[in-house]
N, CA, C and O atoms as a DFTB+ gen file, in Angstrom:
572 C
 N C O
     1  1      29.720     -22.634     -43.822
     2  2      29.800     -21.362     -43.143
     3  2      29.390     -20.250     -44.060
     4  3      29.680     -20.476     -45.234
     5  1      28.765     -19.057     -43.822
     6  2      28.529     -18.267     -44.107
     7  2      29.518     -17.302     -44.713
     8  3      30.385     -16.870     -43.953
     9  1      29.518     -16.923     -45.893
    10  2      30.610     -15.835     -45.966
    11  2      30.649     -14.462     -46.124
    12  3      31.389     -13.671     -46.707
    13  1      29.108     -14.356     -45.077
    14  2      29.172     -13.147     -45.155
    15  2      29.604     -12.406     -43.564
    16  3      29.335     -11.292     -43.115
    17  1      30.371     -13.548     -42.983
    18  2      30.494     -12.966     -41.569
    19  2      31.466     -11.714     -41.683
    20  3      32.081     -11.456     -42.717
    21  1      31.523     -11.158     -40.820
    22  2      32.342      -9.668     -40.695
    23  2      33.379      -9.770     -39.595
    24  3      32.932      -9.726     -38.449
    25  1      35.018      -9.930     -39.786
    26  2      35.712      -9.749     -38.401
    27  2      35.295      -8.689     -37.729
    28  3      34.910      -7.565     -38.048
    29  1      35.480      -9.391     -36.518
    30  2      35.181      -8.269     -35.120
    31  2      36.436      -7.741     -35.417
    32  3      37.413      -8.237     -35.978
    33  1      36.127      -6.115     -34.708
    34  2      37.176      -4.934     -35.008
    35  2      37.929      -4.848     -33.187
    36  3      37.135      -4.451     -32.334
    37  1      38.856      -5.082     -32.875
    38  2      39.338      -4.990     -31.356
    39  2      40.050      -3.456     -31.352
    40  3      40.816      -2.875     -32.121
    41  1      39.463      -3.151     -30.220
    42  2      39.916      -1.422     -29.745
    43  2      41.182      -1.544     -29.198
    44  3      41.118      -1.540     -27.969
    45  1      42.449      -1.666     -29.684
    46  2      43.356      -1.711     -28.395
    47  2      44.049      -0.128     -27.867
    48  3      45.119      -0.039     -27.266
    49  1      43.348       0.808     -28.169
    50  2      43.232       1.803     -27.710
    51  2      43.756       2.140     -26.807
    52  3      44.772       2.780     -27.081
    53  1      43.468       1.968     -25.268
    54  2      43.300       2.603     -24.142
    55  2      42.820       3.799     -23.502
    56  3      42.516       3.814     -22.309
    57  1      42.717       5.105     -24.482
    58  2      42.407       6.027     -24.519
    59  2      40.998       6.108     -25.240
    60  3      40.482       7.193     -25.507
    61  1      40.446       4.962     -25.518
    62  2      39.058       5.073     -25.977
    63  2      38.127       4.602     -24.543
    64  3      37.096       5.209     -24.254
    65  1      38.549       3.667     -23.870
    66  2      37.995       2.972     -22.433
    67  2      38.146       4.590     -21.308
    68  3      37.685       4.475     -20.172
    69  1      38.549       5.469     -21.560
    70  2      38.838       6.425     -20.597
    71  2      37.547       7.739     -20.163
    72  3      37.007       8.550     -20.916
    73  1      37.412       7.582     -19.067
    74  2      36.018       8.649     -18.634
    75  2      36.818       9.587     -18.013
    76  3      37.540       9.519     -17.018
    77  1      36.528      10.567     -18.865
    78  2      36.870      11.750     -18.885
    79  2      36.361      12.858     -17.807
    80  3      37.032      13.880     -17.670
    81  1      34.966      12.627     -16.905
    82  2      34.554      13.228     -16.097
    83  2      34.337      12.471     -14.749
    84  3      33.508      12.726     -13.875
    85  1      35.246      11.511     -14.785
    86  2      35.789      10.666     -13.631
    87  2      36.258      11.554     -12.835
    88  3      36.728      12.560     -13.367
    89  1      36.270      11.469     -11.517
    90  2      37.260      12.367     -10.197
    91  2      38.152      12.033     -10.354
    92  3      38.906      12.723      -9.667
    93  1      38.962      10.957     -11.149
    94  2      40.546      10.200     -10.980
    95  2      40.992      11.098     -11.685
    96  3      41.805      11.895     -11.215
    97  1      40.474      11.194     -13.245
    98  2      40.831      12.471     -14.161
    99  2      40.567      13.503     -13.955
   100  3      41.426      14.315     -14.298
   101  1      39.696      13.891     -13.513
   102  2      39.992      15.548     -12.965
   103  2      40.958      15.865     -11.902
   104  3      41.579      16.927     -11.947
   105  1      41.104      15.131     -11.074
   106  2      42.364      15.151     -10.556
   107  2      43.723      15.064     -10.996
   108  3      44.767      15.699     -10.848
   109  1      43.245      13.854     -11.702
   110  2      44.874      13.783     -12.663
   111  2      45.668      14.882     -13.569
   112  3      46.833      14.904     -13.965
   113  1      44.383      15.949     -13.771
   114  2      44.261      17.053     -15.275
   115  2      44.762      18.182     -13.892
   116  3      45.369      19.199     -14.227
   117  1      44.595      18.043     -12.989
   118  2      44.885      19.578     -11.756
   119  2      46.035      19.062     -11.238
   120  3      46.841      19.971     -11.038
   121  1      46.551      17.738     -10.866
   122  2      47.572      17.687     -10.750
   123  2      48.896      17.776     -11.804
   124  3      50.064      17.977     -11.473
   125  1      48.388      17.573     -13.122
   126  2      49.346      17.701     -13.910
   127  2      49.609      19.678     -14.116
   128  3      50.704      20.212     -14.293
   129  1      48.427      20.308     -14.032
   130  2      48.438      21.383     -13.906
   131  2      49.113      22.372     -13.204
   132  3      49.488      23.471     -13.614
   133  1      49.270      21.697     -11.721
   134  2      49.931      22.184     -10.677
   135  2      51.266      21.928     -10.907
   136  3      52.020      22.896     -10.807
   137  1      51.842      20.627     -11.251
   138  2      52.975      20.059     -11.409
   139  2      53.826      21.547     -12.578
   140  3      54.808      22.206     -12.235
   141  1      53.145      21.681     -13.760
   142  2      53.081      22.401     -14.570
   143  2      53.068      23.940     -14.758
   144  3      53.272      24.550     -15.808
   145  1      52.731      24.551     -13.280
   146  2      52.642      25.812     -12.914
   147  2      51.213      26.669     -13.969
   148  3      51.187      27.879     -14.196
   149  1      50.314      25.806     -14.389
   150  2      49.428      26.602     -15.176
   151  2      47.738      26.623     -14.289
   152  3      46.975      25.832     -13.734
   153  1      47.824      27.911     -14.582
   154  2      46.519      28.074     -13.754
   155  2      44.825      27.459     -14.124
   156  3      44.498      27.551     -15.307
   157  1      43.843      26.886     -13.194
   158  2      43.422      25.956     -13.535
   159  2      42.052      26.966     -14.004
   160  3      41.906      28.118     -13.594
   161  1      41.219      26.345     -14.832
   162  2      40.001      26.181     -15.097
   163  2      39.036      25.623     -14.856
   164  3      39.165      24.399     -14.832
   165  1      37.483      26.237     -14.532
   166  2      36.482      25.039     -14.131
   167  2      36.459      24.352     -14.906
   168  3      36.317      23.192     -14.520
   169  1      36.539      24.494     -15.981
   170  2      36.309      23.140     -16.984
   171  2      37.689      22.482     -16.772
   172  3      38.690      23.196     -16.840
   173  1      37.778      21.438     -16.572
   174  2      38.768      20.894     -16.165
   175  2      39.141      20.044     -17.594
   176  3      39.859      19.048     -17.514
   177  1      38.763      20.367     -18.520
   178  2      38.736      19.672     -20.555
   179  2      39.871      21.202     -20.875
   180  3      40.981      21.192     -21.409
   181  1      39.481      21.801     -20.600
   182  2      40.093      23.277     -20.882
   183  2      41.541      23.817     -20.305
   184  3      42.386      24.585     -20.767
   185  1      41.425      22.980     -18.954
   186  2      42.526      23.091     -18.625
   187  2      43.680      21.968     -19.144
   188  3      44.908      22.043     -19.180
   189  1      43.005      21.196     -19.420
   190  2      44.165      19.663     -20.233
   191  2      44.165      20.536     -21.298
   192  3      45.247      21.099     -21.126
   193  1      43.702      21.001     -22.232
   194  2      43.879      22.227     -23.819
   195  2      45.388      22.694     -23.157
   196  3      46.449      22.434     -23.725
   197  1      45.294      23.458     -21.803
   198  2      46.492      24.081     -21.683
   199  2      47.399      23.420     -21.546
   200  3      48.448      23.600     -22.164
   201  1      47.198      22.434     -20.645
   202  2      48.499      21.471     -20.729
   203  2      49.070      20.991     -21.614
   204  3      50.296      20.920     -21.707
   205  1      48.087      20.499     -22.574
   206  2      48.528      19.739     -23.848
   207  2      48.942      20.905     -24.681
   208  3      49.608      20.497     -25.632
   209  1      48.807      22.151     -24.686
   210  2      49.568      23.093     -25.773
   211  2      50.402      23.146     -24.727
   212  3      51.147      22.279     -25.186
   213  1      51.062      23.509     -23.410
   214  2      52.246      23.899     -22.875
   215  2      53.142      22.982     -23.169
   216  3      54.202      23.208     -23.753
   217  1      52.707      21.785     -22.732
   218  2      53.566      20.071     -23.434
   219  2      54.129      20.178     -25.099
   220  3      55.204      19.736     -25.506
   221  1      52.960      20.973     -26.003
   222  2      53.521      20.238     -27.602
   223  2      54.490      21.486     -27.651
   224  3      55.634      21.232     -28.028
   225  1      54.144      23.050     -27.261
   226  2      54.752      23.910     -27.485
   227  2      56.356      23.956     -26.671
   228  3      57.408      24.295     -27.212
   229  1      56.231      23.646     -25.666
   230  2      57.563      24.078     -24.594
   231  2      58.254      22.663     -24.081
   232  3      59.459      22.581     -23.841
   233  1      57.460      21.719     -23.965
   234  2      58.608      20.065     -23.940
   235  2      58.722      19.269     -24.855
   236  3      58.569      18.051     -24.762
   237  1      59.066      20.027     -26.052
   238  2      58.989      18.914     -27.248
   239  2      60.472      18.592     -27.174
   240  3      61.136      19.227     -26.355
   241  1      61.030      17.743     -27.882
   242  2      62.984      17.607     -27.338
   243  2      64.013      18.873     -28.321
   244  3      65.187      19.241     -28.357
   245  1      62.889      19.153     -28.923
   246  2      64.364      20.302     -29.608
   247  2      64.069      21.457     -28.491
   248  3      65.048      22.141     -28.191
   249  1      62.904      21.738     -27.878
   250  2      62.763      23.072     -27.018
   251  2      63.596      22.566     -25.405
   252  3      64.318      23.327     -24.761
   253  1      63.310      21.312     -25.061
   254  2      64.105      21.107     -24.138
   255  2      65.823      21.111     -24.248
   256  3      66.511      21.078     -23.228
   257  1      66.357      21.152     -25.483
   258  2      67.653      20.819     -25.914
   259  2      68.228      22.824     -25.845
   260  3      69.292      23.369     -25.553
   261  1      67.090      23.257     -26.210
   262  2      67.351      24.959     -26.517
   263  2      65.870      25.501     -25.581
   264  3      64.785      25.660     -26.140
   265  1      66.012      25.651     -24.611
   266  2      64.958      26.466     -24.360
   267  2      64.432      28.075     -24.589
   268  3      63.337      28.592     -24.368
   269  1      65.577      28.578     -25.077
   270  2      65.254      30.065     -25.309
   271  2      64.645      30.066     -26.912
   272  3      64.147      31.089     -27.382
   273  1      64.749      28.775     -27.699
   274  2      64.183      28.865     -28.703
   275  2      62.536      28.921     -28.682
   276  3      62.161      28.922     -29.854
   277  1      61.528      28.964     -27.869
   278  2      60.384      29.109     -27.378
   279  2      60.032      29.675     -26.621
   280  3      58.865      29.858     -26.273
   281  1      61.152      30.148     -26.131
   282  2      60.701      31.390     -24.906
   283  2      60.365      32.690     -25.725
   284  3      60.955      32.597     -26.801
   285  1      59.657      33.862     -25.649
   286  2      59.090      34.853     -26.344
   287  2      60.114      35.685     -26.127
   288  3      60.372      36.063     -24.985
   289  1      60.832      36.077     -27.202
   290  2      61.896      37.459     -26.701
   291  2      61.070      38.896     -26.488
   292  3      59.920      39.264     -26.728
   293  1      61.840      39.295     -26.116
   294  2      61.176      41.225     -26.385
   295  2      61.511      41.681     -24.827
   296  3      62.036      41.060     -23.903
   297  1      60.812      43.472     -24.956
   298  2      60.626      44.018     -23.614
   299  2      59.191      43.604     -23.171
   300  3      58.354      43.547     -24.072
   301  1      58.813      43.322     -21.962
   302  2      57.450      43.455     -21.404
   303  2      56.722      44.426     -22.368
   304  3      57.178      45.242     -23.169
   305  1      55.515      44.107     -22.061
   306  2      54.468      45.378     -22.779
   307  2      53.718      45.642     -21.016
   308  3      53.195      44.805     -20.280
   309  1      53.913      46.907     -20.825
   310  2      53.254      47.673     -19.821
   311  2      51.846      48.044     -19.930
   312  3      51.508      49.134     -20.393
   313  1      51.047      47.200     -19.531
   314  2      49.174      47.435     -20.102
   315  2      49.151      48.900     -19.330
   316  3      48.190      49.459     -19.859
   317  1      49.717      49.828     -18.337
   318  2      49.564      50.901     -17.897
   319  2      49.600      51.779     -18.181
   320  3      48.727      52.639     -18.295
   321  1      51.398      51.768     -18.503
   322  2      51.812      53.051     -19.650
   323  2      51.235      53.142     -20.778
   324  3      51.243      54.242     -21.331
   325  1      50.594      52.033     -21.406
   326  2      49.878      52.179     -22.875
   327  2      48.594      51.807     -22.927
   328  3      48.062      50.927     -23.604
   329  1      47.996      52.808     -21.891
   330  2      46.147      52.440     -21.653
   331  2      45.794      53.431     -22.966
   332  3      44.714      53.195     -23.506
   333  1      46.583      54.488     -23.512
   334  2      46.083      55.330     -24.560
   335  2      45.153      54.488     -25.658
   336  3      44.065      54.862     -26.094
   337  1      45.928      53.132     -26.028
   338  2      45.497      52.445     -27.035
   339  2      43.871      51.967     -26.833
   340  3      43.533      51.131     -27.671
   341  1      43.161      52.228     -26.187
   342  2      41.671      51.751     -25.613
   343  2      40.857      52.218     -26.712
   344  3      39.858      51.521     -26.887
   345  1      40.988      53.178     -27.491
   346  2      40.056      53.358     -28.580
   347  2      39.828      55.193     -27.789
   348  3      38.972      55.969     -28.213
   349  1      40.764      55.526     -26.669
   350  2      40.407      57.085     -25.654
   351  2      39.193      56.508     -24.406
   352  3      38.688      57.294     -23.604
   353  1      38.973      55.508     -24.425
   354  2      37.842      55.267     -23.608
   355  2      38.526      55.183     -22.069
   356  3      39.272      54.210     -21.960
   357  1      38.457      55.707     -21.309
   358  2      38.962      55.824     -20.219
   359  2      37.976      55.508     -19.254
   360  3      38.525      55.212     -18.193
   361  1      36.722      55.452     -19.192
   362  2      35.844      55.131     -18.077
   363  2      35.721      53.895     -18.268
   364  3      35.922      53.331     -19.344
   365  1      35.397      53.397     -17.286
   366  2      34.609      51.430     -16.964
   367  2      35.683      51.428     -16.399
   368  3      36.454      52.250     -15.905
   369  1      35.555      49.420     -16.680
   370  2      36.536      48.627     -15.702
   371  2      38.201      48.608     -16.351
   372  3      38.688      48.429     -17.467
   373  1      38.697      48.880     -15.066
   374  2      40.137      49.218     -15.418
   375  2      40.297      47.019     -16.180
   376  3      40.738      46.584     -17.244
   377  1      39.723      46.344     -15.024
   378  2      40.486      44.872     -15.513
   379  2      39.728      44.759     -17.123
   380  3      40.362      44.533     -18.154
   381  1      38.500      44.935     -17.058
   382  2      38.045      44.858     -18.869
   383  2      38.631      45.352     -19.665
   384  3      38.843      44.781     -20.735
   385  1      39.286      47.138     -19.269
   386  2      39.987      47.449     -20.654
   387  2      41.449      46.517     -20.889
   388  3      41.760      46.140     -22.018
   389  1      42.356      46.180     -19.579
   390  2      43.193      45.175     -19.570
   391  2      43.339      44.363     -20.412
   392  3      44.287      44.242     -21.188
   393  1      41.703      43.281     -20.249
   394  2      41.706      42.250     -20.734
   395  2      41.658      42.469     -22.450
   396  3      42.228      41.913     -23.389
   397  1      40.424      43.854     -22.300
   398  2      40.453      44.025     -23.907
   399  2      41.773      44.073     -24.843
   400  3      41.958      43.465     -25.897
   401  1      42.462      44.783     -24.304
   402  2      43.572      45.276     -24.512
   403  2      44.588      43.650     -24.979
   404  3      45.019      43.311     -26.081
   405  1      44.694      42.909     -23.553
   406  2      45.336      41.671     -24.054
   407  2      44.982      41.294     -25.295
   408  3      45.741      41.261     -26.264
   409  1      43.754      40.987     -25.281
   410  2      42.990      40.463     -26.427
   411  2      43.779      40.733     -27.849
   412  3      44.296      40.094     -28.766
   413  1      43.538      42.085     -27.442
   414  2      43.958      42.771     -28.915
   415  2      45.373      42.553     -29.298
   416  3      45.696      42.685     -30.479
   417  1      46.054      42.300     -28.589
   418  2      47.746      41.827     -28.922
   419  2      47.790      40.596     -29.247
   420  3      48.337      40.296     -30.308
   421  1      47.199      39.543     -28.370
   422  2      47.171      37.911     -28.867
   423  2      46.282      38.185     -30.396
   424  3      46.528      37.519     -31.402
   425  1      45.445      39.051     -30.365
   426  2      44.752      38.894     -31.741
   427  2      46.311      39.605     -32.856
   428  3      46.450      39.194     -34.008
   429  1      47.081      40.419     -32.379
   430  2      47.676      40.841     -33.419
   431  2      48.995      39.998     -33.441
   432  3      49.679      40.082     -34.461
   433  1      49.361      39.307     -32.563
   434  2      50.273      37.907     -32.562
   435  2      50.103      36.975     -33.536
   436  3      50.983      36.455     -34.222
   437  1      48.651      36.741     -33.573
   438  2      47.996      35.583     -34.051
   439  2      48.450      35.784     -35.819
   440  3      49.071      35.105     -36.636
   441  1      47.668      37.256     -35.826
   442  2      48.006      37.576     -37.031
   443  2      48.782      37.733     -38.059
   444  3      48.607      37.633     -39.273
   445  1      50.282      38.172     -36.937
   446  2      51.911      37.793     -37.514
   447  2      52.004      36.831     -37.558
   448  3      52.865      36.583     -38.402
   449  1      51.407      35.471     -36.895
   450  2      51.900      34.420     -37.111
   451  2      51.172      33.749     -38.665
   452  3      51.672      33.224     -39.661
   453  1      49.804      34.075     -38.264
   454  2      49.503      34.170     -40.120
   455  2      50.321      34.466     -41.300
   456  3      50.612      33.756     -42.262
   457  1      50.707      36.004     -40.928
   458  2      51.139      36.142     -42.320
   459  2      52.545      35.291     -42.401
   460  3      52.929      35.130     -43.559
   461  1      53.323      34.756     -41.452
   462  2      54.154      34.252     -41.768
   463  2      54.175      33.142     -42.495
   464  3      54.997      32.800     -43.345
   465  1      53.171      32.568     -42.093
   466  2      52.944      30.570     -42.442
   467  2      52.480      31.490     -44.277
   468  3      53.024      31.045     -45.289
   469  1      51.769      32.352     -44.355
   470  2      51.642      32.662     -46.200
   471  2      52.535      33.042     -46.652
   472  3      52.815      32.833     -47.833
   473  1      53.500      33.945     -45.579
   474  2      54.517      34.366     -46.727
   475  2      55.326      32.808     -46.663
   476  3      55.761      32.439     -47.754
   477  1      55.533      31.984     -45.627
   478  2      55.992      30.213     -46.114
   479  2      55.449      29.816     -47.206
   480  3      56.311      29.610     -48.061
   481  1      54.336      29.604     -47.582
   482  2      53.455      29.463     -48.215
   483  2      53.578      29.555     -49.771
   484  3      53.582      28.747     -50.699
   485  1      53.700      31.219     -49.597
   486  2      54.040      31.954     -50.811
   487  2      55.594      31.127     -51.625
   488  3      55.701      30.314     -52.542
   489  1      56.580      31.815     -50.760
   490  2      58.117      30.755     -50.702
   491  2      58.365      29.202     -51.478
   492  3      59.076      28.916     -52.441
   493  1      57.355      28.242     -50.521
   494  2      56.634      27.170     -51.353
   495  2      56.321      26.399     -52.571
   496  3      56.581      25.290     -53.039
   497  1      55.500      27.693     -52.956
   498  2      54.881      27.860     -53.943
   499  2      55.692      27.909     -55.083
   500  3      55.887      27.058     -55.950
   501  1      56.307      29.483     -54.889
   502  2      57.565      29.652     -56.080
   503  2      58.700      28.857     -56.017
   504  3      59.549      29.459     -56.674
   505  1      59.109      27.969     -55.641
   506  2      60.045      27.251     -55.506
   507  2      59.530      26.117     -56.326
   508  3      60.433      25.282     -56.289
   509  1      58.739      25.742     -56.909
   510  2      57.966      24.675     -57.422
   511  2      57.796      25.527     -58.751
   512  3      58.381      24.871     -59.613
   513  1      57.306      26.606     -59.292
   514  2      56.850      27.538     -59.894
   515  2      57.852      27.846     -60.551
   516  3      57.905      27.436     -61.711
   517  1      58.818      28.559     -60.085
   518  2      59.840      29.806     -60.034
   519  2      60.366      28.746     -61.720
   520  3      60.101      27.578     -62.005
   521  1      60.992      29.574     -62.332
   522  2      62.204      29.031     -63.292
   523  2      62.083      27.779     -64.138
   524  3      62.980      26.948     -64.277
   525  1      60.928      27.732     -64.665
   526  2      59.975      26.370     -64.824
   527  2      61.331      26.507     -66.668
   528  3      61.655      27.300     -67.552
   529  1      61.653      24.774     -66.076
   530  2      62.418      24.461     -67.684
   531  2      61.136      23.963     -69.036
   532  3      60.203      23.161     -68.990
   533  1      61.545      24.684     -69.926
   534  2      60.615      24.173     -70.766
   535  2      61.223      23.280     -71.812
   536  3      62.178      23.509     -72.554
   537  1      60.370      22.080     -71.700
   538  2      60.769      20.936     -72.702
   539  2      59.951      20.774     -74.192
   540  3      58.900      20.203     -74.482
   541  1      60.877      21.502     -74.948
   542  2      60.766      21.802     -76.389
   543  2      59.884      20.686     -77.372
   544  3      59.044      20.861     -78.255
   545  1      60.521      19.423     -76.754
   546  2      59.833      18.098     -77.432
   547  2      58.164      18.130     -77.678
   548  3      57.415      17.605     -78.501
   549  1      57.948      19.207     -76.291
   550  2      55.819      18.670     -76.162
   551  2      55.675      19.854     -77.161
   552  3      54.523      19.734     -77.576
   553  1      56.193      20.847     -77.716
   554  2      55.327      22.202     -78.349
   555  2      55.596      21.174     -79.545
   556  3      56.356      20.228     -79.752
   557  1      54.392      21.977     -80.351
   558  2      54.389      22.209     -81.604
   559  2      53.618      23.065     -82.283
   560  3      52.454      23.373     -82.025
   561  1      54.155      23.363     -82.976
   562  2      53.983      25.339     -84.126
   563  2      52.827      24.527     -85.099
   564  3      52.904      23.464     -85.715
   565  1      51.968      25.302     -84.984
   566  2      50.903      25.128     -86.529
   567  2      50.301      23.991     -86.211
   568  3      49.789      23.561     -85.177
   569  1      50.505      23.444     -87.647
   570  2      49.667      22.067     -87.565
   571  2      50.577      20.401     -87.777
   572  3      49.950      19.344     -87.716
């Protein structure tokens, strides 16, 4: 026999055999959607994105055990009362400046959530760093 044969590699996957632009799955991705209360997308890839972040973010078992631990605290933000923030631009589309407007808060969300994971980061860091013992044995003076 040859020894240069190569074992065959077996997929036991299941999620590799799966067609993704099947009608079973696009159905399956709008019904989980609906089930889910999240509003759908033509791309029906885009709308599983949402599902699958509503799933890792809001039914993981510590959020089901505490749900207000993932729920967003605060007051509403009123996009009405605070159209000032537009940059003064008051003409065009009332839903564009809206949307702009959203934008600009998920962008400044995003951003707190940045600096948090650095200032973790930072924390981390000095904790490894911080108060370093020095072992006398490795120096040596001169020669």
């Amino acid at each position: 026999g040859g020894g240069g044969d190569k074992p065959k590699l077996i997929h036991s996957n299941p999620l590799d055999n799966l067609d993704f632009t099947s009608p079973e799955f696009v159905a399956g991705v709008d019904k989980l959607a609906d089930f889910l209360n999240i509003p759908k997308h033509p791309d029906h890839l885009i709308t599983l994105q949402a599902v699958a972040s509503f799933i890792s973010t809001r039914l993981h078992p510590a959020a089901i055990q505490d749900p207000t631990s993932v729920i967003p605290e605060g007051q509403p933000f009123d996009l009405k009362a605070n159209g000032s923030s537009n940059g003064g631009q008051q003409n065009g589309d009332i839903g564009m400046m809206e949307a702009a407007q959203i934008l600009r808060l998920l962008h400044i969300n995003d951003l707190r959530l940045l600096q948090t994971r650095i200032n973790e980061s930072i924390v981390s860091v000095q904790t490894v760093t911080a108060n370093p013992k020095t072992d006398t044995r490795l120096g040596k003076v001169g020669r």
